[in-house]
C-alpha positions, 0 to 999 in steps of 0.5 A: 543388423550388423553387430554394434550398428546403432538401433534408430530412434523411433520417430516421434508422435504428435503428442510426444513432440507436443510435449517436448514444446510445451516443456522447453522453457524458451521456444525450440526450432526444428534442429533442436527438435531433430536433435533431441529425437535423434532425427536425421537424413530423411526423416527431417521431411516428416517432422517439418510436415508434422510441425506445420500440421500442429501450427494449422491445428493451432497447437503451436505458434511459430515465432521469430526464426521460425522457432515454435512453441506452445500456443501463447509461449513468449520469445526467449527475449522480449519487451515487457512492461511492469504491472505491479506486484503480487501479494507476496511482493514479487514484480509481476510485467507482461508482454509489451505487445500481446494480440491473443484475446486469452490472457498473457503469461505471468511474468516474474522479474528478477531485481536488476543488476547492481547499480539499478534502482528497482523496477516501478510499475509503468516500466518498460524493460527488455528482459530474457524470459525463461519458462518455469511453469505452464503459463509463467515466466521468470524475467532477467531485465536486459536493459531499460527502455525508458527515457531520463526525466526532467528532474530528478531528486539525488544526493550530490556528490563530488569526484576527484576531478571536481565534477558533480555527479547525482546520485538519485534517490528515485528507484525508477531513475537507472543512472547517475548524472554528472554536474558541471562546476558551473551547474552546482549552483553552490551545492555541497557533498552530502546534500539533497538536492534537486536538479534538472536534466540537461539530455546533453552527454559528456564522457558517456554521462547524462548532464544535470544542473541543480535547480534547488538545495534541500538540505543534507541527507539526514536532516529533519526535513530531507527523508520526508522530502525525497517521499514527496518529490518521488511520488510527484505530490503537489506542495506549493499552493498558486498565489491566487489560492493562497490569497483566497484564504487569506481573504476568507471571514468568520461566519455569521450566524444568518440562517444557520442552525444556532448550535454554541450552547451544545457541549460539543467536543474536539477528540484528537491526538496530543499534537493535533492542530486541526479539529474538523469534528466534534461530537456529542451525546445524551440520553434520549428523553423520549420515553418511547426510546428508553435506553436511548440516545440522541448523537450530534456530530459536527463537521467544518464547513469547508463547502462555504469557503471552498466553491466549486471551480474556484482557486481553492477547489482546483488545488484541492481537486488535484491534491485530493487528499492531504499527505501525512509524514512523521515530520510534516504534512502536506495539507490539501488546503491552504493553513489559513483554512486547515489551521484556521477558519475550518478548524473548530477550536474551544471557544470559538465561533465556527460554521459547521456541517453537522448530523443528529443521530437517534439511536435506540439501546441497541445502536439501531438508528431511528432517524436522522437529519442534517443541518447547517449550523454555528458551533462554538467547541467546549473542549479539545481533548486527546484519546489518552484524555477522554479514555483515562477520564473514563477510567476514573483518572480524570486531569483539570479538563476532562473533571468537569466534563466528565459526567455530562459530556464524556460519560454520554459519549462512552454510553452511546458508543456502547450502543453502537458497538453492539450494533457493530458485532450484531452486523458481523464486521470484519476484525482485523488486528494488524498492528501499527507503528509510529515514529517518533522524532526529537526536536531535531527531527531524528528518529528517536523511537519507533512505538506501537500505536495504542488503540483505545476504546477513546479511538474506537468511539470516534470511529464509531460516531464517524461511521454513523454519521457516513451512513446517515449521509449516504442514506441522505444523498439516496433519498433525496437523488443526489449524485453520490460518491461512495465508499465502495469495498468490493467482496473478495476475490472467490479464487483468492478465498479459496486458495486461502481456505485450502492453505488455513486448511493445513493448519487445522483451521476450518473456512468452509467451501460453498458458503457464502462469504461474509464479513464474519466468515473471516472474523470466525477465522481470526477468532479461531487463529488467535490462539494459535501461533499462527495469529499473525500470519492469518491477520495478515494472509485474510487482509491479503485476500481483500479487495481494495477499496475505492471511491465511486458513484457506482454503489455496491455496498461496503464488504468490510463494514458490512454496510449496504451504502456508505460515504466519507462525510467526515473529513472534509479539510483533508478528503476532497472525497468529503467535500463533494458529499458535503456539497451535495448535502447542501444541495439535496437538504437545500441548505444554502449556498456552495452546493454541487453545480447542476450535472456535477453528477456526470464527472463524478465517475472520472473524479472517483478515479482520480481520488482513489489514484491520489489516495493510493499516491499518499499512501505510498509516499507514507509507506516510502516515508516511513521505511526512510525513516526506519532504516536511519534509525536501524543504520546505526545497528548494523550488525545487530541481532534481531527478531522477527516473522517472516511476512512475506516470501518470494522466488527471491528471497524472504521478507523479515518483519522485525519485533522491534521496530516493525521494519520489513527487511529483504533475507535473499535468496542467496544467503540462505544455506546452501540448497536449491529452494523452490517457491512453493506459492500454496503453503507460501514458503521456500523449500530446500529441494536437498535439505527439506528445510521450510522457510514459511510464512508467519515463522518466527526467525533470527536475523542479523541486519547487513544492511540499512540505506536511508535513502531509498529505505532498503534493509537487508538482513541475514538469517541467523536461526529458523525455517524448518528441517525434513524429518527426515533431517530432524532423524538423521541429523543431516546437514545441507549439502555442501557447495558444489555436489550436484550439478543442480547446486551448481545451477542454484549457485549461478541463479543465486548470483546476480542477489549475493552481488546485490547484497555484497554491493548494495543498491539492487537488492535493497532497491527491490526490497524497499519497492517489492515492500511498499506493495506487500499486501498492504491495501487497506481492508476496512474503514474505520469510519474516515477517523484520522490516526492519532497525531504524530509526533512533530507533525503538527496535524492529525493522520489519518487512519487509513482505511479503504 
């Protein structure tokens, strides 16, 4: 060979080519193979029989322009369609159109560009994918491909040329819209309203008109309301509903069960107006049962106000639950009823559902029966009440009920708490917050909510009481609909186990998994600093829980059969086992239609999607709120946990006031931070630095925007350093030494914009927190949350 001729590169083998496929991030054509083999002239022919080959093999698929990748590999543009979100927060979509029968590649998206509100599920987007791993893409949205809706909820504002424009508060909606001076209908800069969407174009601008003002932003009533109309929650009751409460009487006693000489009480929060339960409890005077008690719980009668497909069914049926706010709530019944008739207030005559319960020493329940009865109630009283007249601080109402009605109580609770640990529950200790408004409806505090044993006790008598009716409906073949909690994910389990596992906490492979696997866990982290983290990591691990006709038991509760029997003014869930008690214990009237049972399927599906609606309108709520009240705070310091960590930044949880904010990815110290989804953290590829989930951190708040509830926060101290840093005192390098650091840089990019601009980043960190791993993981019985300030009712404590 000639001296300084070019020696020619080997020819590839399959699997060397086959690699080169697998790795490249989009799908490659035969000049990008050439070239990367230096494959020239001739030997251009082999590798295009060598490529057609693998394709008959089916070890790759041939794609648009002929490009070829691993088999299941997507375009390097393509349609997608918005699935969710995965436990740490992350928008997770799919391919639009996937014909393989395996399953399609995960898809991460990345936040929209500035100006765009964060993507929903349901969404349809043209993104650029880009391989990251085996199986996962990462997803830049291109544009959206979704068509403008009918109405459209937004803050009005005015340009220099006195033309409106709409600036939405939906995250889904992408655009503003412009309003005509003649379509303002007297709408003022600042205020909310809402408007309808004319689809005729001016200047490149969707028009709208305003069809109703709602108040300027800020004000008592418009956080709630933006909630409310985001999440398409029914608010308006038929004229035809409304007259059928109004119309509705007092109950005679007839051939109900004469319950007003039963000391029977309300336990509810300080501002709570409607009481749907009341309790009671004695030692059981048959001498075969020493150290036992007799238990009555007492449950409106909705069912003989509400019949099946009547006005009032029809709109409880489509609310499917009521909707709880700070400042308001959204009942599913007509105030006539829900305040009125079916609330059981102290000295008046009430019908009522109700349950007795005998219960040996140990909690262990004897028997049952239910009965249909009139009830007159001998007290309202809160938690705070009851618990300090058990402490020994009794006020005027609580002193005389204490000995013969409180103490009672508090001793069959006692009973069947012990029961509770005897079955091994799940014990969680996620701690909840409150926002508490002043008169004029601004937030002036955000508190922990307290958990007394007062609380405990009403969950107890309300779990008792679903057990005993889920046993009723079975034995007397009445169609069901239960309160399912399924076991969870093995694979989810596993991941958990291995991660608690660096942290020196034991969760044995193989065993099988019980409630009390996981409360062993809890127990073992709480003296740890990693309590928190590990409460939240398990309740991350759980299935969802839901309604259906299908029994399988609940995982939570450690309970073989369960139902919501509870609440029936706020729960159509409730009503339907009540309708079927009547029914099944031939109660009278209002029971369930023959062949009810056959939609109980489609109904299950229907309550758990209103439920799941709710609780993300409460959440959205909530967040709104919380970024008010930290609007003024901006620039002020903070501490917090990290609660979550994604590809694209950090999800702080401030101590404070419990608000979840969003540390991009971009305002981390200069490094290149890979997302290391096992140890669920951020790791510095130069630096080493550890950004972890559950480490406590400092921060700065950059940013809070009430009117899609996004926080954006800088980190000011945490995460931890390499040793090797830690030894060398090394600092991160600086901006610009690596082509690497370049690259970082540029993907970083697109959330410094956000941050620096606003509304990107805040929109993904308000949607990609709403789904954080919040899915409820117990029931506590049904029992409503104490009640919040301001709002006039009682909120439940929401647990699957």
């Amino acid at each position: 060979m000639a001296e300084g001729r070019k020696k020619k590169a080997p020819f590839p083998t399959k699997e060397q080519l086959l690699e080169f496929i697998r790795e490249s991030p989009t799908p490659v054509g035969k000049r990008e193979i050439a070239r990367a083999f230096h494959i020239t002239g001739a030997d251009r022919i082999p590798l295009k029989a060598m490529l057609k080959e693998l394709e008959r093999e089916g070890r790759v698929d041939r794609g648009r322009k002929r490009r070829v990748g691993a088999p299941g590999a997507l375009p390097p543009v393509a349609v997608v369609e918005i699935v969710g979100t995965d436990p740490d927060g992350e928008v997770l979509a799919r391919p639009a159109i996937w014909k393989s029968e395996t399953e399609p590649p995960r898809i991460y998206m990345a936040p929209d560009r500035h100006g765009t509100p964060a993507l929903g599920r349901g969404d349809r987007v043209l993104a650029r994918l880009t391989k990251t791993e085996d199986n996962v893409y990462e997803g830049r949205p291109i544009r959206r491909l979704a068509g403008a809706p009918k109405r459209v909820l937004g803050i009005y504002e005015r340009g220099p040329d006195g033309a409106g424009r709409l600036r939405p508060t939906d995250r889904r909606v992408k655009t503003d819209f412009r309003i005509g001076r003649e379509d303002a209908g007297g709408a003022r800069p600042g205020e909310l309203v809402l408007a309808e969407v004319l689809h005729t174009h001016r200047l490149g601008w969707l028009q709208a008109r305003v069809v109703e003002r709602l108040g300027r932003l800020g004000e008592a009533r418009s956080v709630s309301l933006i909630s409310i109309y985001e999440h398409d929650i029914p608010t308006e009751f038929p004229p035809e509903a409304l007259a059928q409460a109004e119309a509705a009487q007092p109950v005679a006693l007839g051939d109900r069960t004469d319950l007003r000489d039963l000391p029977l009480v309300t336990i509810d929060g300080a501002d709570a107006r409607d009481f749907d339960d009341a309790v009671w409890a004695a030692p059981d005077d048959d001498p075969r049962n020493r150290g036992g008690w007799r238990i009555v719980v007492a449950i409106a009668d909705v069912a003989h106000y509400v019949r099946p497909g009547d006005a009032l069914d029809r709109c409880a049926y489509e609310r499917g639950n009521s909707v709880y706010f700070p400042d308001r709530v959204v009942p599913m019944l007509p105030e006539a009823l829900s305040n009125g008739l079916c609330s059981l207030k102290p000295g008046e005559d009430r019908p009522c559902m109700a349950v007795e319960m005998i219960i040996d020493a140990h909690g262990k329940k004897l028997r049952h029966r239910f009965l249909r009865g009139l009830m007159r109630s001998a007290a309202r009283l809160t938690y705070e009440q009851v618990q300090q007249a058990h402490d020994g601080s009794p006020d005027e109402v609580t002193g005389p009920l204490r000995e013969r009605v409180i103490a009672p109580l508090y001793g069959a609770f006692a009973a069947l708490l012990e029961a509770r640990k005897r079955r091994g529950t799940l014990e969680l200790d996620i701690p909840e917050r409150k926002v508490v408004l002043g008169e004029d409806g601004t937030v002036e505090r955000i508190e922990p909510r307290p958990r007394l044993d007062s609380h405990r006790l009403i969950e107890e008598f309300m779990i008792a009481a679903n057990v005993a009716a889920a046993e009723t409906l079975e034995a007397k073949r009445q169609p069901a609909m239960y309160r399912v909690h399924d076991a969870p994910d093995p694979v989810k389990v596993e991941a958990l186990r291995q991660f608690v596992a660096t942290l020196g906490l034991p969760l044995a492979r193989g065993q099988v998994i019980r409630p009390q696997t996981f409360t062993r866990l809890l127990e073992r982290a709480a003296s740890t600093p990693y309590a928190d983290m590990i409460n939240q990591l398990v309740l991350r691990s759980q299935a969802q829980a839901v309604y259906s006709p299908e029994n399988i038991g609940h995982f939570g509760l450690a309970l073989r059969r369960y139902c919501h029997f509870t609440s029936p003014i706020r729960r159509y869930a409730d009503l339907l086992v009540h309708r079927a008690l009547i029914s099944g214990n031939r109660l009278g009237e209002g029971g369930l239609p023959p062949e009810a049972g056959e939609a109980f399927a489609e109904i299950g599906m229907h309550i758990s999607a209103t439920e799941r609606r709710a609780a993300a309108a409460e959440r959205d709520a909530v967040d709104r709120f919380t970024a008010a009240f930290l609007a003024e705070r901006v620039g002020a310091i903070f501490r917090g946990r990290i609660g979550g960590v994604t590809r694209f930044g950090l999800f702080v949880t401030l101590f404070d006031s419990g608000a979840d904010g969003l540390v991009p990815i971009g305002t981390l110290p200069a490094d290149y931070y890979d997302h290391d989804e096992f140890r669920h953290a951020l790791v510095g590829r130069h630096s080493g630095r550890v950004y972890r989930l559950g480490e406590p951190v400092e921060v700065r708040l950059l940013e809070a925007e009430p009117v899609t509830g996004g926080i954006i926060l800088q980190l000011i101290e945490g995460g931890e350093s390499s040793s090797a840093d830690r030894m060398e005192g090394a600092e991160p390098l600086p901006r610009g030494a690596s082509a690497r650091k370049a690259r970082a840089r540029r993907e970083a990019a697109p959330m410094k914009k956000a941050v620096k601009k606003g509304r990107g980043a805040k929109a993904q960190a308000a949607k990609a927190r709403a789904a954080k791993g919040r899915q409820a993981a117990t029931d506590r019985g049904g029992r409503k949350k104490p009640g919040r300030p301001g709002s006039g009712k009682k909120a439940p404590r929401r647990r699957p």
